[in-house]
N, C-alpha and C positions, 0 to 999 in steps of 0.2 A: 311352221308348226302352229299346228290348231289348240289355245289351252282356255279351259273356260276357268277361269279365275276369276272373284272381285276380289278389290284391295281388302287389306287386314285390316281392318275396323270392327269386327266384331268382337265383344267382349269375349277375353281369354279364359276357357268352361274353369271354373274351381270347382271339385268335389271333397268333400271330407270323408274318410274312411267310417265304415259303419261299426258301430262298436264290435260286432264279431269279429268281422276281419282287422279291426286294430289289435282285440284280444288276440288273436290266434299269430299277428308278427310279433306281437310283444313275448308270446311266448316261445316262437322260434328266434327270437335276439339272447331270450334269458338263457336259452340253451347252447349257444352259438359263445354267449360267454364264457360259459361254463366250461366249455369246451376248446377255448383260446387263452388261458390263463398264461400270462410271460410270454404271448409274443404279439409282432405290430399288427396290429386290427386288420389290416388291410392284405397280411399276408394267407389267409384262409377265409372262403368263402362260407357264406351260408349254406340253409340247405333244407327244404321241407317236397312234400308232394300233394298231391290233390288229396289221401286218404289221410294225410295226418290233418293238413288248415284246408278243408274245400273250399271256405268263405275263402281266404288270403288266394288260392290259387286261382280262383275266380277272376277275381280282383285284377290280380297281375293280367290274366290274360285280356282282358276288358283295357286295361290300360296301353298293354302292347298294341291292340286295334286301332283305338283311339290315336295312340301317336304314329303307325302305319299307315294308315286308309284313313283318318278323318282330319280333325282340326294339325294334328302334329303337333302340337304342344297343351300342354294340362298345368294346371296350379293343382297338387294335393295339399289339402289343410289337414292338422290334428296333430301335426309331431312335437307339439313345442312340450320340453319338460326344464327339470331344474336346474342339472348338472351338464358341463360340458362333454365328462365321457359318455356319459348316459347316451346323451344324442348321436355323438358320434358312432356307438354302436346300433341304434336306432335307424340311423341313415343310412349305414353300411349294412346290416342287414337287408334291407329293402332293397336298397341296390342290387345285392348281389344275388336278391332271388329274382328280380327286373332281368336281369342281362348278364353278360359275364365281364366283369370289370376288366379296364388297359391299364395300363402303367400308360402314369401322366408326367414324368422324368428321369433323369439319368441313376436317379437311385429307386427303381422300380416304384416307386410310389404307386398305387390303384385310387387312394382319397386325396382330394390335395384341400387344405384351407388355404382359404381366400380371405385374405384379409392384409392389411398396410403394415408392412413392415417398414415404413420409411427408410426405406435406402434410395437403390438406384431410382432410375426413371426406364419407362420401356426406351425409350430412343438412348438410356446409356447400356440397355442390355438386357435388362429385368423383365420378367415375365408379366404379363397383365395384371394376374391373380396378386403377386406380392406389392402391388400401388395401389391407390385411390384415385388415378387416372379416369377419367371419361372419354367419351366423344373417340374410339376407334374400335367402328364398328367391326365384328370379326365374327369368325364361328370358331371353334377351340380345335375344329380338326385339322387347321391349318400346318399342324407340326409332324402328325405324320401321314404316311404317303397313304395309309386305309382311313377310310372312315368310321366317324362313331354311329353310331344307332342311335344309342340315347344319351341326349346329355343331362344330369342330374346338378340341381343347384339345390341347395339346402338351407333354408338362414335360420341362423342360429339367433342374430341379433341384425337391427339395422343400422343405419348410421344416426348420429342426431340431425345432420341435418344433408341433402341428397340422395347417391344412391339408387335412385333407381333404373330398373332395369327396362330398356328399348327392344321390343321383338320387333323382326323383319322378315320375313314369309318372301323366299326366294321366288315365289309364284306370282306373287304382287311386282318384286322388281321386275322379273323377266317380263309381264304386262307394258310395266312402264319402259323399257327398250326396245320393246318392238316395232317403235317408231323411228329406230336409230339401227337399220339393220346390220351395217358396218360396225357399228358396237360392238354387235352382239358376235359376229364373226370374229374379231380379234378377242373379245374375254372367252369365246369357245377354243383359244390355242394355248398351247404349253408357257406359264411364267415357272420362273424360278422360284422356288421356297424350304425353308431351311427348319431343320428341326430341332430350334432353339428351345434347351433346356430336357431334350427328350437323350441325349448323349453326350459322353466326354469328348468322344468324336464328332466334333460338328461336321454334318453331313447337308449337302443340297440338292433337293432333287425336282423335277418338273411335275406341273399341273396342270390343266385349265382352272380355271377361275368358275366358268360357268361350265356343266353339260347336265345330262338328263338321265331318269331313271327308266329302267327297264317301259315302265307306263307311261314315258313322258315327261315326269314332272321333275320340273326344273331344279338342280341341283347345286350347291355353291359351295367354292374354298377361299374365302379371300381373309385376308388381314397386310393392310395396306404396307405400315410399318414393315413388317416382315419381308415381303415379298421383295421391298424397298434393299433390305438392307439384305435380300438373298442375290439379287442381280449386282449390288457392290461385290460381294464376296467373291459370286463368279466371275468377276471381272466381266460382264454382261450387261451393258448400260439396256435399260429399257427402251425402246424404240419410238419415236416420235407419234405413232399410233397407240402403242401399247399405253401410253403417258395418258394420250388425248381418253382411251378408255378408261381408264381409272379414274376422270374425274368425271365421265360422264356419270358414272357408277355411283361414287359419291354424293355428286349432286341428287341421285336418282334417292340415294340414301339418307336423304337429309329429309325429304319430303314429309310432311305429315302424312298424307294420303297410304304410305308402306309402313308407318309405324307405329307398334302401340305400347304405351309406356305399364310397367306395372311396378310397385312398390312392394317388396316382397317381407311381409311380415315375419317374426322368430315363429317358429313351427309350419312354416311354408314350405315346400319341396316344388318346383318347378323340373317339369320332364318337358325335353322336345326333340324333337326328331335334328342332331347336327348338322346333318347336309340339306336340310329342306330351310334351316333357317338361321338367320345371321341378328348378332345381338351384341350390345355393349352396355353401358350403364351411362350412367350423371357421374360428375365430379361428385365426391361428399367429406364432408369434415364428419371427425369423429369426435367421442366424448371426452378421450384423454388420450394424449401421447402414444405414438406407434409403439410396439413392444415385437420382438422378436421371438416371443414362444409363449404361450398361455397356456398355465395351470389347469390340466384332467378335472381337478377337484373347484372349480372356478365356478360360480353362478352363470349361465347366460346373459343375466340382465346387467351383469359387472362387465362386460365386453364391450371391447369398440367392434364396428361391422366385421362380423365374420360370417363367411358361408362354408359349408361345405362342396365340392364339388366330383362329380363321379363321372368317368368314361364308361360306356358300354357298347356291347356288340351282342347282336340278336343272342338267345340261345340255341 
């Protein structure tokens, strides 16, 4: 296969929303409030059309372009406000006029926060989102068998110190394997992978690692750990090839040349297309003590790193 790609070295586009179209989501959230009084944010979507925010539906669809046909991934600036709920409905608004939210685990959750709860570690179980873990690179659609469209990151606050976030442009790796054609033929067959934390029922089910979109362009499921601990479960040891693939993979992923770092500031929203791109963070310490649930009524700037996070599928 013929792909014209160069590597991701180009600065990741940020735009800031223009004050109309921020007016006009601000006023479809206040109404979305109003209208969701007693119950979980995330169990009722948003909801406007071109005739009530032309700006905001503009907006949206400019966005959906841009992460379909062009760069695949955006920095939006201008969300940062005072309050924790505040944001959170801020973020969930936007989302859910974006795409139509997933449930991201076994208690239907559609928003999940990101942030350290000091417990477990992913290798004793724990999902990515609840550590301050680095260094395993992944895409989030690794847990179920569809994928996302857009994945939404939201920061509310950063860490003091790390934190930051590594994009990796499936199209860059696939460049750099194409030199290793045997690679590429075993990450194009079925691994095991397990959809930890998505049911009561742990469930396993097969993937490729690598394949392609209707246009060609190269598509990815991988998070190492996982797939690791999906072929234990099946009683399925990975195969002497399938091993050698995965670090060629690795290695390919380690490279500066595929990756670009961005430090995602409080009222940053990052969109990118899931299956076009693969990401993980830095290690980061925080400013105080992991805590297991943070106060609605909480300042932002009183947080240790937290993000929001949002599944999507086209509308």
């Amino acid at each position: 296969m013929s792909i014209n790609v160069s590597h991701f070295r180009q600065k990741v586009s940020s735009v800031r929303l223009s004050k109309d179209v921020f007016d006009e989501l601000l006023s479809v959230r206040e109404l979305f409030v109003s209208e969701s009084q007693g119950i979980r944010l995330d169990s009722k979507s948003a909801y406007t059309n071109a005739l009530q925010s032309p700006a905001l539906s503009e907006e949206l669809d400019k966005i959906r372009t841009m992460i379909d046909h062009e760069k695949h991934v955006l920095i939006l600036d201008g969300f940062k406000v005072e309050k924790l709920a505040r944001f959170k409905s801020l973020i969930w608004t936007f989302g859910s006029l974006l795409g139509v939210p997933m449930v991201q685990n076994h208690l239907a959750h559609k928003v999940i926060e990101v942030y350290d709860r000091g417990g477990k570690s992913i290798e004793e179980g724990a999902r990515y989102h609840q550590t301050r873990q680095g260094a395993y690179v992944h895409n989030d659609g690794v847990s179920d068998p569809l994928p996302i469209d857009y994945l939404i990151l939201a920061c509310a606050q950063k860490a003091l110190l790390g934190g930051e976030s590594i994009l990796i442009d499936a199209s860059a790796v696939y460049a750099e394997l194409m030199a290793f054609p045997e690679i590429l033929e075993e990450l194009k067959g079925d691994f095991f992978f397990e959809n930890r934390g998505m049911s009561d029922d742990e469930q396993l089910f097969k993937a490729p690692i690598l394949s392609f979109s209707n246009e060609g362009i190269p598509l990815i499921r991988y998070f190492r750990v996982y797939i690791e601990s999906a072929h234990l479960k099946a009683r399925v040891p990975l195969t002497v090839a399938q091993s050698q693939a995965l670090d060629f993979l690795d290695t390919v992923l380690d490279q500066s040349s595929v990756q670009h770092r961005v430090l995602l500031e409080p009222g940053q929203v990052l969109i990118s297309a899931d299956n076009k791109f693969l990401h993980t963070r830095t290690h980061f310490i925080d400013r105080s003590a992991p805590r297991g649930v943070f106060d609605e009524d909480e300042s932002l700037s009183d947080l240790n790193r937290y993000m929001l996070r949002i599944w999507l599928r086209k509308q």
